[in-house]
N, CA, C and O of each residue as an XYZ file, in Angstrom:
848
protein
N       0.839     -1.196      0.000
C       0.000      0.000      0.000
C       0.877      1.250      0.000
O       1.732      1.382      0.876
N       0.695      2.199     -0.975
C       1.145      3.882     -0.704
C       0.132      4.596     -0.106
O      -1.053      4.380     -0.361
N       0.487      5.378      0.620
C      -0.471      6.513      0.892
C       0.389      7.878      0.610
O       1.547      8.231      0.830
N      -0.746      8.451      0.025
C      -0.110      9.572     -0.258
C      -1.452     10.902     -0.057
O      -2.474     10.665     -0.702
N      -1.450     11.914      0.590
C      -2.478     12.820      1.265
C      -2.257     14.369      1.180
O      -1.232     14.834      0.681
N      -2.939     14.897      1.524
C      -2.642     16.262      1.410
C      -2.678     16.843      2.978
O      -3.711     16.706      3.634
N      -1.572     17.459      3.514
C      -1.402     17.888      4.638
C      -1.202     19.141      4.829
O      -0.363     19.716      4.136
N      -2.077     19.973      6.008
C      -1.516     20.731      6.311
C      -0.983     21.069      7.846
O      -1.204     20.354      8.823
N      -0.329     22.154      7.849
C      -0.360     22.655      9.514
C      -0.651     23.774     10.022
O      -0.145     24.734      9.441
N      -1.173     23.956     10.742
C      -1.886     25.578     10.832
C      -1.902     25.699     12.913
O      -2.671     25.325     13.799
N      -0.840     26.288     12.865
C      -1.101     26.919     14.424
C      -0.487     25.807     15.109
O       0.404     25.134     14.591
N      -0.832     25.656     15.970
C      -0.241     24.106     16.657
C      -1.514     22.676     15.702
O      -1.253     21.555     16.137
N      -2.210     22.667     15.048
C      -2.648     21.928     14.738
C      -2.576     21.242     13.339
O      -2.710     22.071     12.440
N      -2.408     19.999     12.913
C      -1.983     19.346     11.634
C      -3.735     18.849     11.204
O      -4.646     18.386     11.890
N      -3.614     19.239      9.649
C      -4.930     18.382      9.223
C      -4.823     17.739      7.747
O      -4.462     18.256      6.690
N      -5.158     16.745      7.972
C      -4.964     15.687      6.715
C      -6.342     15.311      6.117
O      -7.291     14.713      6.624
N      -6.144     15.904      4.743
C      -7.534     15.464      3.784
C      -7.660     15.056      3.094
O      -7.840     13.945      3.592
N      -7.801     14.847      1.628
C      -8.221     14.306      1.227
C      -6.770     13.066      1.101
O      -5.666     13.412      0.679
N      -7.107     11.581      1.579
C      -5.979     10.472      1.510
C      -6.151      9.125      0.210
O      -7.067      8.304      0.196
N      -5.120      9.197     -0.702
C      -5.289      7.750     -1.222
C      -4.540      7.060     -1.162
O      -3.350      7.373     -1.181
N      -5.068      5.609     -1.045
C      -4.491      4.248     -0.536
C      -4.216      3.865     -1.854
O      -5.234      3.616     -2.499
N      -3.225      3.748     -2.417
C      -2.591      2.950     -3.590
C      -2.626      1.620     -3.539
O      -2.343      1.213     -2.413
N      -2.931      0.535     -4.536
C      -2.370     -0.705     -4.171
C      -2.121     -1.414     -5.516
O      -3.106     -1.222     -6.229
N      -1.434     -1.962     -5.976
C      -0.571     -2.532     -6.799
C      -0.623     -1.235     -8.193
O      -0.956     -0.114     -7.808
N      -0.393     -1.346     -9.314
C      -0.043     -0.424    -10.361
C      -1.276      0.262    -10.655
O      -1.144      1.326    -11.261
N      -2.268     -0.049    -10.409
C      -3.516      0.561    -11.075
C      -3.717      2.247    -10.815
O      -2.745      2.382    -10.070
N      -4.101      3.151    -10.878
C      -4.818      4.186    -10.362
C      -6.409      4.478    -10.671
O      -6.995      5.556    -10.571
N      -6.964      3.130    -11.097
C      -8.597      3.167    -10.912
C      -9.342      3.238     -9.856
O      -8.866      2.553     -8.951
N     -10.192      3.707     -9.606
C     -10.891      4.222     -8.504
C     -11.936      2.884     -8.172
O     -12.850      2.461     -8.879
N     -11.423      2.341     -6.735
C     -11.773      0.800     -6.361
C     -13.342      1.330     -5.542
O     -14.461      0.824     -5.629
N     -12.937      2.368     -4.861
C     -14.001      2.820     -4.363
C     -14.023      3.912     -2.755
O     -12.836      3.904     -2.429
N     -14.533      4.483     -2.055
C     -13.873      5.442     -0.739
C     -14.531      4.641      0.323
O     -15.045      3.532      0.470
N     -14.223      5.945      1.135
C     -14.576      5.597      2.921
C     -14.658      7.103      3.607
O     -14.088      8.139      3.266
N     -15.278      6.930      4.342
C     -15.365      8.204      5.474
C     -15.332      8.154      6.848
O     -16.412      8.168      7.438
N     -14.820      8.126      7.161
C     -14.225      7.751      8.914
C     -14.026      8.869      9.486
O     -13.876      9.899      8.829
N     -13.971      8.819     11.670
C     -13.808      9.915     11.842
C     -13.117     10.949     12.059
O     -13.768     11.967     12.293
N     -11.316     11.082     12.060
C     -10.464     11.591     12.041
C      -9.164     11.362     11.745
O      -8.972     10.167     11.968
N      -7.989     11.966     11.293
C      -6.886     11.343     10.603
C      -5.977     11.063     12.617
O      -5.814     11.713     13.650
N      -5.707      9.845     12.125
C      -4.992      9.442     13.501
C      -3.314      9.039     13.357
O      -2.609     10.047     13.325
N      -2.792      8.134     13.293
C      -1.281      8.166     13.664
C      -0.418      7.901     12.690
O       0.797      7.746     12.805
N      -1.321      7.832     11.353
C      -0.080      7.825     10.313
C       0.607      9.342     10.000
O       0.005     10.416     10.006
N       1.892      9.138      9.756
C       3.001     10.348      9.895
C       3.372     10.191      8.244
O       3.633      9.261      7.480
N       3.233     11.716      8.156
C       4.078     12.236      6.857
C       5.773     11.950      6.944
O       6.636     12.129      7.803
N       5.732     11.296      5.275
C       7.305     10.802      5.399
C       8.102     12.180      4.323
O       9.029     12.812      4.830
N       7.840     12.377      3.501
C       8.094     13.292      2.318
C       7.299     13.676      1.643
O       6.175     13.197      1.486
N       8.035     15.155      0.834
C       6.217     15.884     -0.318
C       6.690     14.439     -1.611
O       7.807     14.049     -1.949
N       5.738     14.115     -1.911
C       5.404     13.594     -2.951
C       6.088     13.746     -4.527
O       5.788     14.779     -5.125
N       6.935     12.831     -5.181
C       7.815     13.284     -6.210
C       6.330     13.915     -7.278
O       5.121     14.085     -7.117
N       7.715     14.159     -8.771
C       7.022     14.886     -9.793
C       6.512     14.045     -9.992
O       5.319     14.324     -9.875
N       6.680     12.662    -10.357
C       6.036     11.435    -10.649
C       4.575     11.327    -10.448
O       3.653     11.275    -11.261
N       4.601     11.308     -9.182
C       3.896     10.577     -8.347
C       2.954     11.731     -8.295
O       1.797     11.437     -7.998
N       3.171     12.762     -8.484
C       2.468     14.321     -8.256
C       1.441     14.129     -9.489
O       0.245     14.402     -9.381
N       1.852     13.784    -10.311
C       1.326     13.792    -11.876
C      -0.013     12.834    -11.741
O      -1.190     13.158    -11.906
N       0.489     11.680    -11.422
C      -0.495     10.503    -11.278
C      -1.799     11.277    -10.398
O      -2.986     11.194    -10.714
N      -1.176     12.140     -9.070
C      -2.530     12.547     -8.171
C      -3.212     13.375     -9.002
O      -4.409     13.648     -8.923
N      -2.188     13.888    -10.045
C      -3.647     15.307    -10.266
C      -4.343     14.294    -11.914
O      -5.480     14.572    -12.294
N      -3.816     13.604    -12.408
C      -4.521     12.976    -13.318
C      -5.788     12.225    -12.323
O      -6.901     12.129    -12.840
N      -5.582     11.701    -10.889
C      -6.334     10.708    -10.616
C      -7.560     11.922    -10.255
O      -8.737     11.580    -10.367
N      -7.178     13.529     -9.763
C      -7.938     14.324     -9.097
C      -8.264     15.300     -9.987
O      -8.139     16.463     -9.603
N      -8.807     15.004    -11.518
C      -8.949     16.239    -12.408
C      -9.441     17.432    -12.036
O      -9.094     18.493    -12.554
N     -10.703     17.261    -10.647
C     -11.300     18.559    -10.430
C     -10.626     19.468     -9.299
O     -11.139     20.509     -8.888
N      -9.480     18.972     -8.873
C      -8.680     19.262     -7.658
C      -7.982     20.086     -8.224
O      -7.904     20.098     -9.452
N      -7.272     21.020     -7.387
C      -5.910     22.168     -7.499
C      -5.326     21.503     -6.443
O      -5.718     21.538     -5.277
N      -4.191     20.775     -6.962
C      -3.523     19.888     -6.144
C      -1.870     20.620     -6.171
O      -0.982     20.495     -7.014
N      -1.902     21.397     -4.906
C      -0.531     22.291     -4.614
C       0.664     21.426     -4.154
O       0.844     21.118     -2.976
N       1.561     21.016     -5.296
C       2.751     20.159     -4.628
C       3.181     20.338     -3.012
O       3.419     19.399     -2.253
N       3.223     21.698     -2.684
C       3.474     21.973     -1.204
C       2.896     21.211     -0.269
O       3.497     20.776      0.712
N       1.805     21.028     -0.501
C       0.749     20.282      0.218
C       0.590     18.708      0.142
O       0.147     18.206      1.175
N       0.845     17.934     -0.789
C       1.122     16.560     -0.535
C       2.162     16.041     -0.507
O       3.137     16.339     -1.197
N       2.064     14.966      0.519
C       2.978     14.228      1.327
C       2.735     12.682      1.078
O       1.632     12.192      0.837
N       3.964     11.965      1.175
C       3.723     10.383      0.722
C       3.459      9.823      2.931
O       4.001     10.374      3.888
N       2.763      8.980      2.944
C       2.586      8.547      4.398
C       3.016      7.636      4.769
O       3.862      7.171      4.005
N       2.763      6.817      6.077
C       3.088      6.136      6.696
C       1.999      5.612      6.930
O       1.170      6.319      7.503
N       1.661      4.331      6.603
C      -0.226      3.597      6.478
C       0.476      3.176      8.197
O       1.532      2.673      8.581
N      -1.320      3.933      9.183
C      -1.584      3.257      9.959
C      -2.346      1.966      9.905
O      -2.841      1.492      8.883
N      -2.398      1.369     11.283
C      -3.411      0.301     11.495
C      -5.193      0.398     10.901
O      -6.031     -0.490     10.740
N      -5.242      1.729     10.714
C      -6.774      1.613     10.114
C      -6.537      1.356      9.147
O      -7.070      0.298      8.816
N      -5.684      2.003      8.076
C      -5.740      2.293      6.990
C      -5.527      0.357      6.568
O      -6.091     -0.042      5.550
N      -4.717     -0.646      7.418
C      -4.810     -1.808      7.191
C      -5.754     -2.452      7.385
O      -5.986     -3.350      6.576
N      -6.563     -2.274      8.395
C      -8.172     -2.570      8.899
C      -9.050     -2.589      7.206
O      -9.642     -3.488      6.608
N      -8.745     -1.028      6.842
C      -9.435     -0.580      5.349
C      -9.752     -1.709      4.253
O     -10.673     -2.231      3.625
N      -8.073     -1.735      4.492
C      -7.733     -2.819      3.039
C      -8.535     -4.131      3.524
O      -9.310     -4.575      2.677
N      -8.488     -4.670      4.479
C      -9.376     -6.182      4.950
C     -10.727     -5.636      4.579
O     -11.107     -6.263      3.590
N     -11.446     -4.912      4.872
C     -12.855     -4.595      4.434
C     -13.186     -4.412      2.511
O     -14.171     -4.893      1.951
N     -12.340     -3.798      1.981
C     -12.595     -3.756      0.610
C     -11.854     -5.405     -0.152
O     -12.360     -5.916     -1.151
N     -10.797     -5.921      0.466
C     -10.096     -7.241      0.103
C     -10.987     -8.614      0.266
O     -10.811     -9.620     -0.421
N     -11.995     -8.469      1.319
C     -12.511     -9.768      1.708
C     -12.108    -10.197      2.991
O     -12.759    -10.931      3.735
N     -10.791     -9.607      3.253
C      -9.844    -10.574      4.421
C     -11.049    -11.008      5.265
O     -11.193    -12.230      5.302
N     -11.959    -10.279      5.960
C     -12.916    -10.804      7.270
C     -13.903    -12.020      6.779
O     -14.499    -12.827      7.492
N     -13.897    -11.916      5.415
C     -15.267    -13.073      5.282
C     -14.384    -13.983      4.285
O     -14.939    -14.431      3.282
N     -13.011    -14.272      4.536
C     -12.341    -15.237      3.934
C     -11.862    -15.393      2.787
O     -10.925    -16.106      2.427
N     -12.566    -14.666      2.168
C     -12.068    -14.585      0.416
C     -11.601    -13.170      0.263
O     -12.200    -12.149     -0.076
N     -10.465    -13.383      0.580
C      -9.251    -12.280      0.133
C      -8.570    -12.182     -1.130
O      -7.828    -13.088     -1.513
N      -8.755    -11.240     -1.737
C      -8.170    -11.082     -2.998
C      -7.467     -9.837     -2.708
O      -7.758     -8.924     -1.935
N      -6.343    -10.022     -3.605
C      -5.636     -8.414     -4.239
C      -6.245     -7.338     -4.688
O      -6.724     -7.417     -5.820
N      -6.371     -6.215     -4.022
C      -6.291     -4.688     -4.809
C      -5.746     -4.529     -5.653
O      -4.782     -5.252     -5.906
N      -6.102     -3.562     -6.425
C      -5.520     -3.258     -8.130
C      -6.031     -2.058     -8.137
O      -6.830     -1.984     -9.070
N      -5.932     -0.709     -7.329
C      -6.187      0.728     -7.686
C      -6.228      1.596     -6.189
O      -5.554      1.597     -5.159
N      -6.913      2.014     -6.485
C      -6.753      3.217     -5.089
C      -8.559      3.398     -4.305
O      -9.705      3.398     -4.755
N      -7.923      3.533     -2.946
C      -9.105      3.653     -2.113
C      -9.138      5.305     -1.802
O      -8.174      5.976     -1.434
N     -10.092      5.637     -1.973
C      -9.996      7.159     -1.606
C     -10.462      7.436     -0.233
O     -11.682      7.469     -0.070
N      -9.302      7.742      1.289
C     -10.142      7.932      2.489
C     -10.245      9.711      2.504
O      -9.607     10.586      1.919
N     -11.430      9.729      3.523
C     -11.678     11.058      3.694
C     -12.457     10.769      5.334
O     -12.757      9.656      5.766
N     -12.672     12.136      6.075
C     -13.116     11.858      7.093
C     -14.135     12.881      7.165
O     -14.392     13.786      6.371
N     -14.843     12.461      8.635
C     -15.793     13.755      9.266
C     -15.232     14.617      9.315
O     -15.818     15.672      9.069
N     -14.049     14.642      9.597
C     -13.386     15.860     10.533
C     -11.967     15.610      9.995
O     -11.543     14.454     10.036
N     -10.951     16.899      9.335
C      -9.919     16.575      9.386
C      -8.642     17.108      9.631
O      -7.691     17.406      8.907
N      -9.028     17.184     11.718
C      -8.251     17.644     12.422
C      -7.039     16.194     12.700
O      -7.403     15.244     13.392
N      -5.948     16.219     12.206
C      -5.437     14.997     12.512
C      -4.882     14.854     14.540
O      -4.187     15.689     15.119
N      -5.399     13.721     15.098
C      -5.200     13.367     16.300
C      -5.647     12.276     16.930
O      -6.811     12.024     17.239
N      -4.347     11.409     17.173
C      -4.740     10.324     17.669
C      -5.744     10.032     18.632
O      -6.596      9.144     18.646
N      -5.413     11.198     19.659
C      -6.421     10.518     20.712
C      -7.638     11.143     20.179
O      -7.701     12.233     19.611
N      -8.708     10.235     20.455
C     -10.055     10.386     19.918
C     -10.735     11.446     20.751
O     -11.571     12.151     20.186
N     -10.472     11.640     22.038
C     -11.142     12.505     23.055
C     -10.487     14.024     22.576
O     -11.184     14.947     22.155
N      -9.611     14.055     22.670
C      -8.552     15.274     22.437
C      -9.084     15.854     21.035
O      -9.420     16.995     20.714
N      -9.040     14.730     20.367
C      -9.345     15.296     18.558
C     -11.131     16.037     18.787
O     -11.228     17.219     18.458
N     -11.879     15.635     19.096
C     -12.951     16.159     19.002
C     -13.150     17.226     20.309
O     -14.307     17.618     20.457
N     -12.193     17.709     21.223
C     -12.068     18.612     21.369
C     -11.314     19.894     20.940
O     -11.731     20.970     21.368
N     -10.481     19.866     20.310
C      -9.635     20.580     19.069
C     -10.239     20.664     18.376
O     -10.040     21.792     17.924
N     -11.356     19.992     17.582
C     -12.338     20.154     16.482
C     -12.823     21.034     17.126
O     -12.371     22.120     16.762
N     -13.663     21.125     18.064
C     -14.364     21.999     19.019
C     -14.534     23.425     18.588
O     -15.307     24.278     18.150
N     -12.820     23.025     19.155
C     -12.272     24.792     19.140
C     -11.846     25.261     17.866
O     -11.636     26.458     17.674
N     -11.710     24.426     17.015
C     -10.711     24.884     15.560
C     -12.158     25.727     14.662
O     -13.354     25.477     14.510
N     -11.295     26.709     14.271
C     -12.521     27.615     13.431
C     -11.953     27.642     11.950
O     -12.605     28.270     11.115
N     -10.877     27.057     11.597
C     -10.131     26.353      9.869
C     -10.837     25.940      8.970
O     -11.283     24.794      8.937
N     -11.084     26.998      7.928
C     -11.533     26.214      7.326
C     -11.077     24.550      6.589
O     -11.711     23.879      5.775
N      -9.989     24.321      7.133
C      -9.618     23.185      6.728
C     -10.159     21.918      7.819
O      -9.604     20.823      7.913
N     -11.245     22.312      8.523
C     -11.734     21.110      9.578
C     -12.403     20.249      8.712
O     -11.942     19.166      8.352
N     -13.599     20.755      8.330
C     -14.223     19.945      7.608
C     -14.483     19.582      5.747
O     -14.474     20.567      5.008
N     -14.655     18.467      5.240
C     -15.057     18.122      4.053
C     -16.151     19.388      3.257
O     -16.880     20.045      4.000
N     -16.176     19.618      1.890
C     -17.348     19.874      1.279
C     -17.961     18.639      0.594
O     -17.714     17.754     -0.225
N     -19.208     19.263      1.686
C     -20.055     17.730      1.362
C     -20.570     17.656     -0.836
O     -20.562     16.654     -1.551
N     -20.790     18.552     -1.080
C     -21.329     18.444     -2.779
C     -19.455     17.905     -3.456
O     -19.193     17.038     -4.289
N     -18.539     18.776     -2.729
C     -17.248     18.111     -3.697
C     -17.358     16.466     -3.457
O     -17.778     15.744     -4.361
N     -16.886     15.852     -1.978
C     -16.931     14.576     -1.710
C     -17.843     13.787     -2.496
O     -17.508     12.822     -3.183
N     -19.218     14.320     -2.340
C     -20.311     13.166     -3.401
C     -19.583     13.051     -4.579
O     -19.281     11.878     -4.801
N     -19.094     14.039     -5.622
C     -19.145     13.957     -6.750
C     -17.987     13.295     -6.762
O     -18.150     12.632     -7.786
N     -16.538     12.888     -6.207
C     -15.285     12.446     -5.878
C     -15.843     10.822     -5.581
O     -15.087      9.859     -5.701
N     -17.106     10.711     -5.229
C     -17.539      8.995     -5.494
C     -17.744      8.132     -6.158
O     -17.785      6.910     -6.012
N     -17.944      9.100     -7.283
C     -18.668      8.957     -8.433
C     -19.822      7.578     -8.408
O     -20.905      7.790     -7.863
N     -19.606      6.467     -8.884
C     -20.558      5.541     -8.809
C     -20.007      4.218     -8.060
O     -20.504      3.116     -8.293
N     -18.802      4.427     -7.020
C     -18.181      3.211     -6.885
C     -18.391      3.439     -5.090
O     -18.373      4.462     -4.406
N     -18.602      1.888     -4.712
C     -18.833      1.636     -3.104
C     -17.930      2.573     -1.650
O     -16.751      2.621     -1.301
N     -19.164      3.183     -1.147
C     -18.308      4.336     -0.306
C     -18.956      3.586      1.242
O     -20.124      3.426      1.597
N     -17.940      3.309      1.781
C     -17.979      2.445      3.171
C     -18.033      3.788      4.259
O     -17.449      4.868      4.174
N     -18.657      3.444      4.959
C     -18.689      4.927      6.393
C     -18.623      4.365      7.848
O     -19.208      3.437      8.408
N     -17.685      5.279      8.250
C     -17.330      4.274      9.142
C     -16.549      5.121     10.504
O     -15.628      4.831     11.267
N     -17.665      6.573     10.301
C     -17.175      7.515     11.637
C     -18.108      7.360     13.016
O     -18.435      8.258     13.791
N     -18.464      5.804     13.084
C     -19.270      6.145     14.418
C     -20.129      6.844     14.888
O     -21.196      6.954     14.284
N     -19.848      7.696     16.429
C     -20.452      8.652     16.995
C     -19.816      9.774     16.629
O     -20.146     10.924     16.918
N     -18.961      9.449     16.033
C     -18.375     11.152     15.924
C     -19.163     12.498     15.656
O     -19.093     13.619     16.160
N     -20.182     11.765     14.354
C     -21.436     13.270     14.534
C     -22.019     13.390     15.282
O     -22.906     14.203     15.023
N     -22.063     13.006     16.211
C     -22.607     13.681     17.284
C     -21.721     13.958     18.399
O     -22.215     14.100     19.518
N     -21.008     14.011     18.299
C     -19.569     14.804     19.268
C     -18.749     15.927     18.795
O     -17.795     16.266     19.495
N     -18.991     16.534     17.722
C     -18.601     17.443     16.617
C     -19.425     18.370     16.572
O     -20.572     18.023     16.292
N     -19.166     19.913     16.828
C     -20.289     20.772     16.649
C     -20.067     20.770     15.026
O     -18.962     20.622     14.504
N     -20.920     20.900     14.531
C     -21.006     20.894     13.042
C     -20.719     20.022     11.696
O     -20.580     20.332     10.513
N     -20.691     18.639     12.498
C     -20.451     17.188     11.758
C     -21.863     17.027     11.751
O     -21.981     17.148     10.532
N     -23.241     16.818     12.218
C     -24.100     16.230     11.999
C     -24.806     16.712     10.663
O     -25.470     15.794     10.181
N     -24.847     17.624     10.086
C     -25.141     17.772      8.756
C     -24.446     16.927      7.197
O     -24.878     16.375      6.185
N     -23.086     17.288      7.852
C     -22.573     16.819      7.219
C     -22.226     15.381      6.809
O     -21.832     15.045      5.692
N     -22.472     14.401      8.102
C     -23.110     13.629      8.264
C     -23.930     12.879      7.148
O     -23.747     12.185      6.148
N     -24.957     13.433      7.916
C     -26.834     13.293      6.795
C     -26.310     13.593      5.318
O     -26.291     12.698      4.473
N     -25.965     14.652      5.096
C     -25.803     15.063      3.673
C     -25.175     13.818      2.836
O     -25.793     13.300      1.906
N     -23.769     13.350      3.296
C     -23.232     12.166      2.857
C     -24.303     11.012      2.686
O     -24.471     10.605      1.536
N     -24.919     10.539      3.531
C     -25.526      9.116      4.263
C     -26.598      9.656      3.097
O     -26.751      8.815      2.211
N     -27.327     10.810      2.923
C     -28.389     10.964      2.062
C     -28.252     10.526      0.899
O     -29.085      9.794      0.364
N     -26.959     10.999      0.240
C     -26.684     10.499     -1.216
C     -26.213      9.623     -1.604
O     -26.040      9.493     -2.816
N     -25.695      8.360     -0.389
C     -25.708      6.934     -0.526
C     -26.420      6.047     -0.174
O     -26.007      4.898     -0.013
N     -27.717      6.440      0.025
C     -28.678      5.353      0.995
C     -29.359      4.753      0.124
O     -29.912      3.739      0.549
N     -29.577      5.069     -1.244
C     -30.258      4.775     -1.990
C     -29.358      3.883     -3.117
O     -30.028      3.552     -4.095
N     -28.200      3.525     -3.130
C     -27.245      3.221     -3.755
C     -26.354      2.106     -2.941
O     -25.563      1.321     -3.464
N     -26.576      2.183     -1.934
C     -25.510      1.147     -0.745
C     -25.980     -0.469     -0.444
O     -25.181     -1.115      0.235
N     -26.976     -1.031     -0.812
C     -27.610     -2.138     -1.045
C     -28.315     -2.009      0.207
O     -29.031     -1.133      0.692
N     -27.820     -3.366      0.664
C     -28.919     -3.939      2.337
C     -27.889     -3.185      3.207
O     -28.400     -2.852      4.276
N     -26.287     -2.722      3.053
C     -24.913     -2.738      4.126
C     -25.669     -1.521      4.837
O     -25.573     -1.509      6.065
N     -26.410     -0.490      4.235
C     -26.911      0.673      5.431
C     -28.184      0.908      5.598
O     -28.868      1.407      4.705
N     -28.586      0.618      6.609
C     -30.360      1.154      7.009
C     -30.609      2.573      6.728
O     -29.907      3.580      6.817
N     -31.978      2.323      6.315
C     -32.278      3.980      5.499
C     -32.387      5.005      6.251
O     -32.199      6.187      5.960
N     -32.917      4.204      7.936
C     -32.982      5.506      8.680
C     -31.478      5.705      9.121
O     -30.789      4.699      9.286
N     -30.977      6.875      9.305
C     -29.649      7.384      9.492
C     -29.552      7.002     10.792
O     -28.515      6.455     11.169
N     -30.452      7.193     11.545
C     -29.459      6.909     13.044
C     -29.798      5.432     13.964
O     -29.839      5.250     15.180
N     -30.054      4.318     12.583
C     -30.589      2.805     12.752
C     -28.908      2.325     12.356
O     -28.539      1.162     12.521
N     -28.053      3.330     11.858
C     -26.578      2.566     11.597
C     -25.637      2.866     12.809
O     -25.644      3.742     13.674
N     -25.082      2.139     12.624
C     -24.004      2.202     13.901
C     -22.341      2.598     13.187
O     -21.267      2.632     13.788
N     -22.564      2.813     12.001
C     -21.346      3.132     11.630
C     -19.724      2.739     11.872
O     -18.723      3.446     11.754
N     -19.876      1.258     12.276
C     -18.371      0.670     12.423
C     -17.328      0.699     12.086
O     -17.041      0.183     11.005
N     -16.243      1.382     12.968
C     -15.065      1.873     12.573
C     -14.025      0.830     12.029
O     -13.824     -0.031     12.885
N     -13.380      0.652     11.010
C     -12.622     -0.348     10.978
C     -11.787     -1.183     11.634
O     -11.347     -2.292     11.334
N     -11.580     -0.227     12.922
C     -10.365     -1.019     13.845
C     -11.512     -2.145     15.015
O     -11.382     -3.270     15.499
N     -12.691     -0.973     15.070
C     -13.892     -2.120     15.709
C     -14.765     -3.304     14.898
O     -15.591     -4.138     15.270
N     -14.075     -2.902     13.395
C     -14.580     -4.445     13.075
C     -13.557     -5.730     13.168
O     -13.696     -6.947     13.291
N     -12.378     -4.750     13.037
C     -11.576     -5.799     13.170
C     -11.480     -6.455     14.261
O     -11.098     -7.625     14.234
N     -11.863     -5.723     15.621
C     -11.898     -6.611     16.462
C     -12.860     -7.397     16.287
O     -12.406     -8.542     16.289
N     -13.890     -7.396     16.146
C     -15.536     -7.813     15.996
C     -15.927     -8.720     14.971
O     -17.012     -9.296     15.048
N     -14.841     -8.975     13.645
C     -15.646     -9.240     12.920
C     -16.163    -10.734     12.950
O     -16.488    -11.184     11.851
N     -16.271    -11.455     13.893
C     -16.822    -12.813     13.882
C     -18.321    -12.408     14.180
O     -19.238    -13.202     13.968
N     -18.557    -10.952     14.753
C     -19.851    -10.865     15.402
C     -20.813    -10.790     13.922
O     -20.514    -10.274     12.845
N     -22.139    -11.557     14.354
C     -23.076    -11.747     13.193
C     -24.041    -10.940     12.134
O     -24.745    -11.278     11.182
N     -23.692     -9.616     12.829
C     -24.679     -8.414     12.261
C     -23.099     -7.532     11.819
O     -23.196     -6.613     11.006
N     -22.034     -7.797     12.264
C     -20.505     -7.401     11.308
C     -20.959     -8.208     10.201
O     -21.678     -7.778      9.300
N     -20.461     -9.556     10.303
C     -20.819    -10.213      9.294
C     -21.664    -10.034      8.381
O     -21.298    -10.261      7.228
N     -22.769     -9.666      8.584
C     -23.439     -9.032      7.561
C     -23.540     -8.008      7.277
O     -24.557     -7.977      6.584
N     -23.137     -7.043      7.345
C     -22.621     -5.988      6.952
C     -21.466     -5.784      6.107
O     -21.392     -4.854      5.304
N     -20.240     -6.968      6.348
C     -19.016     -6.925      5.070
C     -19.591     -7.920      3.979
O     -18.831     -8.369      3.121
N     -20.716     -8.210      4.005
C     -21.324     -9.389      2.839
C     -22.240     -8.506      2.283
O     -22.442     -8.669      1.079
N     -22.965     -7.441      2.946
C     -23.456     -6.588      1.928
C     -22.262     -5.701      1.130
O     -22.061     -5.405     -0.048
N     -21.584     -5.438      2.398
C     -20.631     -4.099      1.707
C     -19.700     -4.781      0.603
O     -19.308     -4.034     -0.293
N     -19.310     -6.094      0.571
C     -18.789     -7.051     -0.281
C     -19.621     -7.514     -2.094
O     -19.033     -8.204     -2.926
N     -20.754     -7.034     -2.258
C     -21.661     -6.997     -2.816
C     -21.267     -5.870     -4.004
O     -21.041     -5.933     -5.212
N     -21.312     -4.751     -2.940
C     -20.940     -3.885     -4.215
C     -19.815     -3.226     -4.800
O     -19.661     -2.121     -5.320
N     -18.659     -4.738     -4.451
C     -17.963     -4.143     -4.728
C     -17.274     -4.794     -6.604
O     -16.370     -4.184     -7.176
C-alpha cells in the first residue's frame, strides 16, 4: 500500500484530507470511505514529480498544490481498510488493483479520539471539515464504506454533514446501510476488526462485499 495525502499545519494543529491508498499499479478508482479523524499515520516526504502527476490525473477537479502533498506512513486503520474492501474478514481475500480514496468527518489529525474532538471543538479552519457536494461527486458511482461512528454527534457541526453524505448513498448502498440514518451504527474499521466474527458485522461486510 502507498499513501499519499494532502497535509496541512496551521497553528499548533496538523490536518490531513483528502488520503489515497494505492495498491498494486492501477490508479482506478476501487471505491472510498469516510471515517472519523486522521490518527497516527506520519508524513514521510512531499510527494515526487512522478507521483504528483499521477494525483492530479487521478484528481482532475482538484488544485492539487505540490506543497501540500505528502507520501505517508499507512496506519493500522488504513490496514483494517484494506481487509474490508479485500474480503480478508469473510475469507475470500483477494488483491487490490487501484486506489481507495479515504476522507473523514473531521480533518483535524489526532490520535487521541477525546482530544481530537475537542480541538475540532475549538478549531474555526476552514480546513476542519469536508465539502459535502465536492466529496459526493469524488464517489462517483463506486462503493463508499462509512465508518465515523459517533463522531457526529460529538462534533459541533459534523451532523449535517453527516446526513448530507448518508443521504446520497442510501439509496445506492444495497442492504450494508439502514435507510434511517441513526438505525446505523457506523463501524469503525479497527472495531470491526476486532468484531468481525460478530453476526450483524458479518453481515454488513457481505453486503458491503456486494458492491464491490
Amino acid at each position: 500500500m502507498k499513501v499519499y495525502a494532502e497535509f496541512h499545519k496551521e497553528g499548533y494543529n496538523q490536518y490531513r484530507r483528502i488520503t489515497l491508498l494505492q495498491f498494486g499499479e492501477s490508479w482506478d478508482l476501487l471505491g472510498s470511505a469516510v471515517l472519523k479523524n486522521p490518527g497516527s499515520a506520519q508524513p514521510m516526504d512531499k510527494v515526487s514529480i512522478e507521483d504528483l502527476k499521477l494525483i492530479n490525473s487521478f484528481l482532475p477537479t482538484s488544485q492539487v498544490n505540490p506543497e501540500n502533498w505528502y507520501r505517508f506512513r499507512a496506519d493500522s486503520t488504513m490496514g483494517f481498510l484494506e481487509k474490508i474492501f479485500n474480503g480478508y474478514y469473510l475469507g475470500k481475500e483477494k488483491n487490490l488493483d487501484g486506489v481507495i480514496q479515504l476522507f473523514n468527518l473531521t480533518y483535524l489529525k489526532e490520535p487521541n479520539l477525546d482530544l481530537a474532538h475537542e480541538k475540532a471543538n475549538e478549531s474555526k479552519s476552514h480546513l476542519l471539515f469536508p465539502n459535502v457536494n465536492e466529496l459526493i461527486m469524488s464517489f462517483k458511482k463506486k462503493p463508499v464504506y462509512l465508518g465515523w461512528f459517533d463522531t457526529w454527534k460529538k462534533i459541533n457541526g459534523a451532523e449535517p454533514i453527516a446526513k448530507g453524505i448518508f443521504d446520497a448513498l442510501k439509496n445506492r448502498s444495497g442492504n450494508y446501510l439502514n435507510a434511517d440514518f441513526k438505525e446505523n451504527r457506523f463501524y469503525h474499521p479497527m472495531y470491526i476488526n476486532m468484531h468481525f466474527k460478530n453476526p450483524q458485522i458479518i453481515s454488513i461486510l457481505r453486503e458491503f462485499q456486494k458492491l464491490l
